[in-house]
C-alpha positions in Angstrom: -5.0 -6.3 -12.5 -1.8 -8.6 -12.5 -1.9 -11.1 -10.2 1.8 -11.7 -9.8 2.6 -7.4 -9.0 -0.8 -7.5 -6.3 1.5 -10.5 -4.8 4.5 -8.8 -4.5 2.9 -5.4 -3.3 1.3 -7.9 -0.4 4.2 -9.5 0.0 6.0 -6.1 0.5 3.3 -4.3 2.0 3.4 -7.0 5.0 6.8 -6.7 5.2 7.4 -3.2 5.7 4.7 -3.5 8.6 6.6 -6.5 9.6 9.8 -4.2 10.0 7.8 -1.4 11.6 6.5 -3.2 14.5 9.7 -4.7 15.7 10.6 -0.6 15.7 7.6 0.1 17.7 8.2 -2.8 19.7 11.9 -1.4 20.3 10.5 2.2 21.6 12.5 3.5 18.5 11.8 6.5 16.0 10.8 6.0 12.5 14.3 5.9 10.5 15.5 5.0 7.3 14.7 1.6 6.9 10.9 2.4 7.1 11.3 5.4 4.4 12.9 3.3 2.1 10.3 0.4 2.4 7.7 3.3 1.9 9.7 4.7 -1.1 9.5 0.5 -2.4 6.0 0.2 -1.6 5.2 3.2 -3.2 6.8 2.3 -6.7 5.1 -0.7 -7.0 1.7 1.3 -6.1 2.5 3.6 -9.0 3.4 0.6 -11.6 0.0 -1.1 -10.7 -1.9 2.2 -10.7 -0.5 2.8 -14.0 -1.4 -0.9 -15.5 -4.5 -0.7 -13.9 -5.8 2.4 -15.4 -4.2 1.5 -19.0 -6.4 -2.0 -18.5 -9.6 0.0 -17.8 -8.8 2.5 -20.4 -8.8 -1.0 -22.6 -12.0 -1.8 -21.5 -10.9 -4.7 -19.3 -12.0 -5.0 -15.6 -14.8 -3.6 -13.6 -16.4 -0.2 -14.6 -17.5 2.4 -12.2 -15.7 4.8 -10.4 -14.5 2.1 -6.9 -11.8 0.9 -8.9 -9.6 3.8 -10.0 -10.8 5.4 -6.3 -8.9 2.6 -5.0 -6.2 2.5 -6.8 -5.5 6.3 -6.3 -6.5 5.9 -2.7 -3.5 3.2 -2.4 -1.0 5.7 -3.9 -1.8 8.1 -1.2 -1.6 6.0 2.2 2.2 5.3 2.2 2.7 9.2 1.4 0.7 10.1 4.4 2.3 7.3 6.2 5.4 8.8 5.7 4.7 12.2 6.5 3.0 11.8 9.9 5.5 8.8 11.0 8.4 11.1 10.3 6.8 13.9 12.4 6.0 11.4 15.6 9.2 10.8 16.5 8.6 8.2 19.1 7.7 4.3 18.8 4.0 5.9 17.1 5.8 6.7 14.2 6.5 3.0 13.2 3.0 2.4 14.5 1.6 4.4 12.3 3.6 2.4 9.3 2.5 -0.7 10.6 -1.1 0.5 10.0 0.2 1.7 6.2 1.5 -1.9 5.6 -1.9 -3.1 6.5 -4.0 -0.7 4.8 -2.1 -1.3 1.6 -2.3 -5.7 1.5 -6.1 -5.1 2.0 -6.6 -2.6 -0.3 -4.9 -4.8 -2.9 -6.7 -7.7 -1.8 -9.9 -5.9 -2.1 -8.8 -4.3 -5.6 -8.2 -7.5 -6.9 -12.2 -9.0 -5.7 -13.6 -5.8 -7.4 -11.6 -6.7 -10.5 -12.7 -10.3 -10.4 -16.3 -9.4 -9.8 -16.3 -11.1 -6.7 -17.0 -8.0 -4.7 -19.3 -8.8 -2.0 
C-alpha cells in the first residue's frame, strides 16, 4: 500500500464530506459538486485497488482474504453513495455523502494497519 495515494484519498475523502455537510447544513439537494468529488474519490479508489492487488499478487503485504475485501468494499461505498444521495433529494442526500467521506478515510486508515500488521 502507498502511503502517499492512502494520504491523498484521506485527504480527499475528508473533503468531499467536508463539502457535503455545509450542503446538509444549507437544507440543499445533492448537486454537482458532490458527484464530481464522488467521481474524484472514486478514481483514486480504483488506482489504489489496482496497486494494491498487483502488490499482493507480488507477494507483498498481508495474506488472507480482509485485505482485497476491503479494498473492493472501498470501491463500492462512493457508488452507493452516489446512487442513494442522488435519489434523496433533500438535505439527506449530502448527509448521506458525508457518511461516504467518512467510511472511505477509515477504511483507508484501517487498510493501511492490516497492511502494516498492526491490525489490532
Amino acid at each position: 500500500m502507498t502511503n502517499a495515494l492512502a494520504t491523498v484519498i484521506i485527504v480527499v475523502s475528508l473533503l468531499t464530506a467536508a463539502y457535503a455537510l455545509v450542503a446538509a447544513l444549507r437544507d440543499r439537494p445533492m448537486g454537482w459538486g458532490e458527484l464530481i468529488a464522488l467521481g474524484a474519490l472514486e478514481i483514486l479508489l480504483v488506482v489504489q485497488a489496482v496497486l494494491g492487488f498487483v502488490k499482493v499478487a507480488d507477494g507483498a503485504g498481508p495474506g488472507g482474504a480482509t485485505f482485497p475485501g476491503y479494498l473492493l468494499g472501498a470501491l463500492l461505498i462512493p457508488v452507493a453513495g452516489a446512487g442513494w444521495g442522488a435519489l434523496e433529494r433533500s438535505r439527506w442526500g449530502p448527509a448521506v455523502i458525508v457518511v461516504v467521506g467518512l467510511a472511505v478515510a477509515v477504511m483507508i486508515v484501517r487498510m493501511n494497519q492490516i497492511w502494516t500488521g498492526t491490525a489490532a
